[in-house]
C-alpha positions as CSV (number, residue, x, y, z in Angstrom):
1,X,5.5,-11.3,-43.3
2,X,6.4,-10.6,-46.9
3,X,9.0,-8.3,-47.5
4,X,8.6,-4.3,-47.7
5,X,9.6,-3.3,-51.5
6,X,10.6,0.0,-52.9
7,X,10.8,0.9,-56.6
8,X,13.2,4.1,-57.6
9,X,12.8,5.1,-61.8
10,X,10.1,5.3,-63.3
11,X,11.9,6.6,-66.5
12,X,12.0,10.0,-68.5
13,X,11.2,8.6,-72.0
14,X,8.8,6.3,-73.9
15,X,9.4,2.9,-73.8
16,X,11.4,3.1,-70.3
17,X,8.7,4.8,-69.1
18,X,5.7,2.9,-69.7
19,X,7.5,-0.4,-69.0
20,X,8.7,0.5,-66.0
21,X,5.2,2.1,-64.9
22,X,3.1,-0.8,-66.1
23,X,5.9,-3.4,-63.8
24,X,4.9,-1.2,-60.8
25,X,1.6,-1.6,-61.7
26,X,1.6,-5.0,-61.8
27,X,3.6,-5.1,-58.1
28,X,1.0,-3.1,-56.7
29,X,-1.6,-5.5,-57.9
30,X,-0.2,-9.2,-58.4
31,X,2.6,-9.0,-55.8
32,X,0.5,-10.0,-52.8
33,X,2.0,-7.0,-51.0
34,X,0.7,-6.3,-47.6
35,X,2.5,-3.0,-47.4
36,X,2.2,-0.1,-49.6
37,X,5.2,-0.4,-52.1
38,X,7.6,3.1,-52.2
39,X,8.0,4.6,-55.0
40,X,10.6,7.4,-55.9
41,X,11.4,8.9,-58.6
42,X,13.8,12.3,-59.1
43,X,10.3,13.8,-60.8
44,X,8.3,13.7,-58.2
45,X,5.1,14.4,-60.4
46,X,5.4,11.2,-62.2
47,X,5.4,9.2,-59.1
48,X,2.3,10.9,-57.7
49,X,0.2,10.5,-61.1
50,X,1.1,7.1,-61.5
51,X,0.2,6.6,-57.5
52,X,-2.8,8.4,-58.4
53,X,-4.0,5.7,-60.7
54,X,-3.3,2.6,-58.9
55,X,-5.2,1.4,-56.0
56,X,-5.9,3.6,-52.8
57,X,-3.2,2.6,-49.8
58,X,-0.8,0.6,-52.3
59,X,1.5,3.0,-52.8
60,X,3.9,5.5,-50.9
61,X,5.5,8.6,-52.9
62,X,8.7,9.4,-51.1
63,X,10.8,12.4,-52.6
64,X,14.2,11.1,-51.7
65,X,16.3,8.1,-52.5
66,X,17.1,7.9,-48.4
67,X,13.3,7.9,-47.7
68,X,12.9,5.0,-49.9
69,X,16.2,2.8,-49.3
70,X,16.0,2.8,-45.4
71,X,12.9,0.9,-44.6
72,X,12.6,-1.2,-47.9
73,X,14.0,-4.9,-47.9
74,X,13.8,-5.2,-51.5
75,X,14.5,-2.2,-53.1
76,X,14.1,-2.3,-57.2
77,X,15.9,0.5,-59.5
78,X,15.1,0.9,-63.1
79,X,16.7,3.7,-65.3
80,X,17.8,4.9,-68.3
81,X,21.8,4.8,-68.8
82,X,24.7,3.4,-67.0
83,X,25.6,6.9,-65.6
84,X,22.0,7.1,-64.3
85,X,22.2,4.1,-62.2
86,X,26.0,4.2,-60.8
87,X,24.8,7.9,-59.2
88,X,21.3,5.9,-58.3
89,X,23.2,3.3,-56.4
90,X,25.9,5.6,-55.3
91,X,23.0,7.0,-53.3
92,X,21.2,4.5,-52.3
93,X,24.7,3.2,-50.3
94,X,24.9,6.1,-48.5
95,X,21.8,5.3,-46.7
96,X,21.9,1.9,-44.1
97,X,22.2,-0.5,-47.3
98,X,23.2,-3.7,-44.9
99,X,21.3,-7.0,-45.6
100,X,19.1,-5.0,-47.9
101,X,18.9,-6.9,-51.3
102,X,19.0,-4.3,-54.7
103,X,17.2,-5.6,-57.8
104,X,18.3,-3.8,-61.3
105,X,16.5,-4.0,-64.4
106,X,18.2,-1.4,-66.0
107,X,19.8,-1.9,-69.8
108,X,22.9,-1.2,-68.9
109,X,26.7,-2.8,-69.9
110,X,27.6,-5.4,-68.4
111,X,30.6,-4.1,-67.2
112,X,28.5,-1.6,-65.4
113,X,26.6,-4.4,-63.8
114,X,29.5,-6.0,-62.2
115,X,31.0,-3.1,-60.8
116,X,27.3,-2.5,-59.2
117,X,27.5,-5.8,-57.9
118,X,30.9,-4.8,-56.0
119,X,30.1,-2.0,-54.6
120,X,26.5,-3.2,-53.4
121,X,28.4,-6.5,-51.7
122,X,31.1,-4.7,-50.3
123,X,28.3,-2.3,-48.2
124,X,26.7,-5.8,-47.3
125,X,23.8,-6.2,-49.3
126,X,22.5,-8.7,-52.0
127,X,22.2,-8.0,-55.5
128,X,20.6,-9.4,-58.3
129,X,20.3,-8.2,-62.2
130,X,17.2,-8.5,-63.5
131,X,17.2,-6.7,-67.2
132,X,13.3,-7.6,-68.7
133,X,13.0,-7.9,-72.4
134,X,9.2,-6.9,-73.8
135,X,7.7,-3.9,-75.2
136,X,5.3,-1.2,-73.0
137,X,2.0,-3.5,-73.9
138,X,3.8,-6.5,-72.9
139,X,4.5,-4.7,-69.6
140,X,1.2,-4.0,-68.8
141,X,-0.1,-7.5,-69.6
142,X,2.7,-9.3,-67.5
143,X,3.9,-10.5,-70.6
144,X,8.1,-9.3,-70.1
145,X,11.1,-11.8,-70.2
146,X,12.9,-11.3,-66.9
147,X,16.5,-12.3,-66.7
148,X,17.9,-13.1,-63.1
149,X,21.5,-13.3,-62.4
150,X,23.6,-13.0,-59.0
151,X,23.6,-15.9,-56.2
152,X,21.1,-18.4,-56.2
153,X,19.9,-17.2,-52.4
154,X,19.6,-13.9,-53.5
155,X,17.5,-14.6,-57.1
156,X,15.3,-16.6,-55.2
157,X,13.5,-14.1,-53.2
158,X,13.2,-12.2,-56.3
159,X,11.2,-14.6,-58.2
160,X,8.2,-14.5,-56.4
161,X,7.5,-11.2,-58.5
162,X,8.2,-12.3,-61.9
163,X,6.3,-14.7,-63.2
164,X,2.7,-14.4,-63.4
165,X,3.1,-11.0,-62.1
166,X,5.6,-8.5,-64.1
167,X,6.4,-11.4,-66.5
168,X,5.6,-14.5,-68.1
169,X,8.4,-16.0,-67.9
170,X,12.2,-15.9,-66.2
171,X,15.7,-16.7,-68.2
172,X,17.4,-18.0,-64.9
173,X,21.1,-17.1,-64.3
174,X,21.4,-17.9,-60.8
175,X,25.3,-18.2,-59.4
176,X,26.5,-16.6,-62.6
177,X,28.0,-13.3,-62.9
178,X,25.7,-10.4,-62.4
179,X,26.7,-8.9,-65.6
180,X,26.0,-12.1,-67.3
181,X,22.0,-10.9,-67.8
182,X,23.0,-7.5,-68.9
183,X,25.2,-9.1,-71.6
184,X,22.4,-10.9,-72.7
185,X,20.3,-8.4,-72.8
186,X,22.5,-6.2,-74.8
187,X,23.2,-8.8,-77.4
188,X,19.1,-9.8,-77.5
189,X,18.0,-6.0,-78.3
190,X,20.5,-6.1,-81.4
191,X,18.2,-8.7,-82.6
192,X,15.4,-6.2,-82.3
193,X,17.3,-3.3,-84.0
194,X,18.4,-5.6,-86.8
195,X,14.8,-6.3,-87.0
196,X,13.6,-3.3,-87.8
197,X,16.1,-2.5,-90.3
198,X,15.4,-5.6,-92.2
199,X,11.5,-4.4,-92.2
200,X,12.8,-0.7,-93.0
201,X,14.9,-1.8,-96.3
202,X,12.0,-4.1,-96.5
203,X,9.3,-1.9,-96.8
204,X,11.3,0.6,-99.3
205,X,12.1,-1.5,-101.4
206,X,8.3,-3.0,-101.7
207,X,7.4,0.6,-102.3
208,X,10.2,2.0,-104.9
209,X,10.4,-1.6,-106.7
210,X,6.1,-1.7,-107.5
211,X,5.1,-4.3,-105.0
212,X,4.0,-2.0,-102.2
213,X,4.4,-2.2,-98.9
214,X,0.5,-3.6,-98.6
215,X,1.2,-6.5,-100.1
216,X,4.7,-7.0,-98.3
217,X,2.6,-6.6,-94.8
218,X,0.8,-9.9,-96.0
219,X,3.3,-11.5,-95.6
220,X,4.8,-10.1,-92.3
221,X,1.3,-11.4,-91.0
222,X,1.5,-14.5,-92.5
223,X,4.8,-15.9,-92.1
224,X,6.4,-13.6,-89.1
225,X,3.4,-12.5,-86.1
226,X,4.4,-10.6,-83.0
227,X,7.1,-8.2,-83.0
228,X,7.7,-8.3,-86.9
229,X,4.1,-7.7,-87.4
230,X,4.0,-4.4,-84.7
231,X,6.9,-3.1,-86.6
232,X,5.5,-3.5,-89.9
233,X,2.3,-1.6,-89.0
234,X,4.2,1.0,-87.1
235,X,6.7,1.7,-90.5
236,X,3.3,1.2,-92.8
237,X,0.8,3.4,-91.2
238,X,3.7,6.3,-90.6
239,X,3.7,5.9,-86.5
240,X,7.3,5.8,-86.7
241,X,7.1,10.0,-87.1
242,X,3.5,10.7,-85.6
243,X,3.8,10.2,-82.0
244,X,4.9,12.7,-79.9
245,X,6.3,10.4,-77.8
246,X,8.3,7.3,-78.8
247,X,8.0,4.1,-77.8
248,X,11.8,3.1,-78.0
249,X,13.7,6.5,-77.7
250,X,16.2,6.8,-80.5
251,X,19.1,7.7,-77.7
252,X,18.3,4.4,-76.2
253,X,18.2,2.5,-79.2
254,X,21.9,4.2,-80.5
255,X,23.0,3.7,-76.4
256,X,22.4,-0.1,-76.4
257,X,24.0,0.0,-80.2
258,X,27.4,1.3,-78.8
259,X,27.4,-0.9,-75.9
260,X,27.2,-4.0,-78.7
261,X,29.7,-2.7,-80.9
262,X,31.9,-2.4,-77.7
263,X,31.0,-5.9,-76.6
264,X,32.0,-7.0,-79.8
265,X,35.4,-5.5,-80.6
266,X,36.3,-6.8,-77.0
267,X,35.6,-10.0,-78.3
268,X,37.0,-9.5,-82.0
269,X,33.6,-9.9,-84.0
270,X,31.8,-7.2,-86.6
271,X,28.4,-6.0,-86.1
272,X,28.2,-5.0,-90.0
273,X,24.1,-5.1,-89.5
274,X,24.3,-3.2,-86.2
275,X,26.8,-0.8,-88.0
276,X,24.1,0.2,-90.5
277,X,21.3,0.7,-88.0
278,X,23.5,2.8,-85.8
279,X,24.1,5.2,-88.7
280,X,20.3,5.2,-89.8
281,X,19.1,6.1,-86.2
282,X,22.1,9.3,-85.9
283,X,19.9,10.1,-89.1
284,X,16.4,9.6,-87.2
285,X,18.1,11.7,-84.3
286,X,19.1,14.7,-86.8
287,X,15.6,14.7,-88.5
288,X,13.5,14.1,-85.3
289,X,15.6,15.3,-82.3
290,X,14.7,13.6,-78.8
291,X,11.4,12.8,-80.4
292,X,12.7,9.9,-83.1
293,X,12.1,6.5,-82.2
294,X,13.7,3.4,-83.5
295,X,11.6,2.4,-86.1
296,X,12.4,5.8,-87.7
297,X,15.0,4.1,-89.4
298,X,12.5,3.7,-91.4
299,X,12.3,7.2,-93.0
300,X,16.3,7.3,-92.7
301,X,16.2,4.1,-95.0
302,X,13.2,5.8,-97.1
303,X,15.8,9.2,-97.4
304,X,18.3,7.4,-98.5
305,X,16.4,5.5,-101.2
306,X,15.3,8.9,-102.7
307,X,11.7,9.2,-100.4
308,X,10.7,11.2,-98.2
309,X,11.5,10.7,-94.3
310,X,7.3,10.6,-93.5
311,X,5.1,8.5,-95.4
């Protein structure tokens, strides 16, 4: 009899939210599930819609954390911030937590993730990390990066949904420190901020210096496809300040910035390139409020260079 799963968070803003809806999605309909899988989430309206859409009898909405924890055996939790998920887990341990196993794929420090992993084994259950690198499509098409960490037992019932069902592949961590994948995780979405502020100063300059950001797109597509190539048309075509939504939330993108920096002045290393982009997205967050999104460091570079914020 497979296991009975609950999933608490389905996220507040853009790219958390999608990614997190499109991995339940994917449980409800990959998993080989044979009991509806319960969902909660503290806005109980997104839980229902997203219910709403998936299959009829796959899914239970449950409007407390209590109603979801006691009669789940696996119990997922994905959220936004580390104060998000210590209250999350404080709650779920007041319920009958014992021989239950709790599965976070929340970006979170690492530091956050070990003292998790303390309080979830000292209530006698299992926990594993499980931060997923991807972006909201690559959720939807099973396409995430899952990174388990936490005793080998415990990692190994978790696998069964990862690969070829939220992911396409796993970065195994198994009997190393819990906040090993977080740590990871932090240091790998650097790599995507640095990213787009290579493309951002990129881009200006193709347009202030004559070549034009056309022309410099070219060669995005030519020499760097996938994520360089999204970014690119995001910063050319002027997404980066259209949506309504974003897809990377500029407080997410500045929270996982200040858990790098803190990572590395711990370990005595300068983050000169994570430096800059930090101070470009406080200038997306003062031109675009909750709204900006981390390819807005775009127009911050662009207002810096003498243009305008929008294309």
């Amino acid at each position: 009899m497979a296991p009975q799963l609950a999933w608490i968070g389905l996220g507040n803003m853009g790219r958390v939210k999608q990614a997190f809806r499109g991995m339940v999605k994917n449980l409800v309909e990959k998993g080989n599930l044979d009991k509806p899988l319960i969902i909660y989430n503290r806005t109980p309206k997104r839980a229902e819609d997203l219910s709403a859409k998936l299959p009829a009898g796959k899914t239970k909405v449950v409007t407390s954390i209590d109603s979801a924890v006691k009669p789940a055996d696996i119990i997922f939790t994905c959220v936004g911030d580390d104060k998000a998920i210590t209250d999350t887990i404080d709650t779920c341990l007041k319920a009958e937590a014992r021989g239950k196993l709790f599965v976070d794929c929340s970006t979170i420090h690492p530091d956050t993730t070990n003292a998790l992993a303390k309080a979830i084994v000292a209530q006698g259950a299992e926990f594993v990390a499980c931060p997923v690198f991807g972006a909201p499509a690559m959720a939807e098409s099973r396409q995430l990066v899952l990174v388990l960490a936490g005793p080998a037992s415990a990692v190994d019932k978790v696998k069964p949904y990862c690969t070829g069902v939220t992911g396409r592949a796993i970065i195994d961590f198994s009997d190393q420190p819990h906040g090993r994948a977080t740590h990871l995780k932090i240091i790998g979405n650097t790599f995507i901020l640095n990213m787009v502020e290579t493309l951002s100063e990129g881009h200006a300059l193709a347009e202030k210096s004559g070549l034009g950001s056309d022309n410099l797109h070219q060669f995005i597509e030519t020499m760097f496809p996938g994520p360089y190539v999204a970014y690119s048309s995001r910063i050319k075509s002027g997404d980066y300040h259209k949506r309504e939504e974003p897809l990377f939330a500029v407080d997410l993108a500045r929270k996982d910035a200040k858990h790098a920096l803190d990572l590395a002045k711990a370990a005595g290393v300068t983050m000169g390139d994570v430096e800059v982009a930090d101070n470009h997205l406080k200038e997306v967050k003062n031109h675009m409020g909750s709204r900006g999104d981390i390819a807005g460091i775009y127009g911050a570079v662009r207002k810096e260079s003498g243009l305008k914020f929008e294309v």
